[in-house]
N, C-alpha and C positions, 0 to 999 in steps of 0.2 A: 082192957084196951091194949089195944098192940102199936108198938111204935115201927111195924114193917107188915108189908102185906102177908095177907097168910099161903101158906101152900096149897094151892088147890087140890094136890095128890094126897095131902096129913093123912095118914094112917089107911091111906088106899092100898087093897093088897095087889092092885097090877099097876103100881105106881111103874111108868116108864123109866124114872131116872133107877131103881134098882139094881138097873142092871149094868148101871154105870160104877166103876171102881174109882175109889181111894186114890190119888197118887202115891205111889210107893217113897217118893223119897221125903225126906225130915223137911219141913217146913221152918226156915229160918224166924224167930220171933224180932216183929219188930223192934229195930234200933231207938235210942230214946231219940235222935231227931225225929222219926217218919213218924214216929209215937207221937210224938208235938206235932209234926207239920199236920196230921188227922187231926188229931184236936182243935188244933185252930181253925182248921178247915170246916169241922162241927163248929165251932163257937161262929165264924163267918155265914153260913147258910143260914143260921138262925137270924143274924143281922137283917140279909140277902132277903130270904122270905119274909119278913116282920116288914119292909122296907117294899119289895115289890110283887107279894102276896095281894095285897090288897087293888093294884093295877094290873091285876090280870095276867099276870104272869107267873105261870105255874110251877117251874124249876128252870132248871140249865138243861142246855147242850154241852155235850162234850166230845168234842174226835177223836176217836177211836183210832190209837196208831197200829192195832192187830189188824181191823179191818176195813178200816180207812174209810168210815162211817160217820156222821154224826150218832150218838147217842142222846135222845129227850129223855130226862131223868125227872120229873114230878119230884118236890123237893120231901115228901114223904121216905119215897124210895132212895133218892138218894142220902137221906139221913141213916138209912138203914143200911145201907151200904159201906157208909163209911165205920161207923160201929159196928158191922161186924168185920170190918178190915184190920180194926182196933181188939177185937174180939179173937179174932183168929190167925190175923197176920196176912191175911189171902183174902185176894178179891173176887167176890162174886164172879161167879160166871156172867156174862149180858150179853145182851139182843137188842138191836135194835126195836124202838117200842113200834108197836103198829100203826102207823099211819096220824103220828102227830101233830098239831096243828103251830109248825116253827114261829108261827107269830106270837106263843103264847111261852118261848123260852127265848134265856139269854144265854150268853157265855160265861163261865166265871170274870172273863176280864171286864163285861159291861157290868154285871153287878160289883163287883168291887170298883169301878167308876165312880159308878151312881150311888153309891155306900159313902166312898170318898167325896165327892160332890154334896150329898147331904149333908154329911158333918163338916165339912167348909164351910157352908152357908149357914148353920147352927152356927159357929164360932164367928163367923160377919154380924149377925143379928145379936149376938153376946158382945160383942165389941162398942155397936151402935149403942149401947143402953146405956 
């Protein structure tokens, strides 16, 4: 079982990206903040998804400030993205997804809401008892 989608190109010999290069220059390894603020950010989607997986809601959105885009990230991919950001230091390449249906993602800001709002309301019903 794979915890990110697989390459469609694996071990294809006219893979297109091929012939794409390397950046030349050293890749800064993440700081121990950005290294914490990914993890949490892993430990939060996990909440996120457990919380509004089940209502039909299949990841986030996020705005792309390169290309001034929304981004629908399916919370699979976006897990894998962030581990390999944790992994490598660098972020995926992205694309807008094709033709998502926005009723079916949120923002980070709505699910950490509704994250919030949930365990408010756990801690009112622990109060009442």
């Amino acid at each position: 079982m794979h915890d990110e989608p697989l390459d469609p190109f694996r071990d294809d010999p006219v893979d297109p990206s091929t012939d794409l290069e390397e950046p030349d220059e050293p890749i800064d390894p993440l700081t121990d903040d950005e290294r914490t603020d990914v993890e949490e950010d892993l430990a939060d989607l996990e909440v996120y998804e457990a919380l509004l997986g089940p209502a039909g809601i299949r990841g986030l959105v996020i705005d792309c400030e390169d290309c001034r885009e929304p981004h629908f990230f399916d919370w699979a991919l976006l897990r894998s993205n962030l581990r390999h950001l944790l992994d490598s230091g660098r972020p995926r390449v992205h694309e807008p997804a094709f033709d998502p249906d926005p009723e079916h993602y949120v923002t980070w800001e709505y699910a950490r809401g509704y994250t919030d709002g949930v365990h408010d309301t756990l801690l009112e019903d622990d109060d009442e008892k």
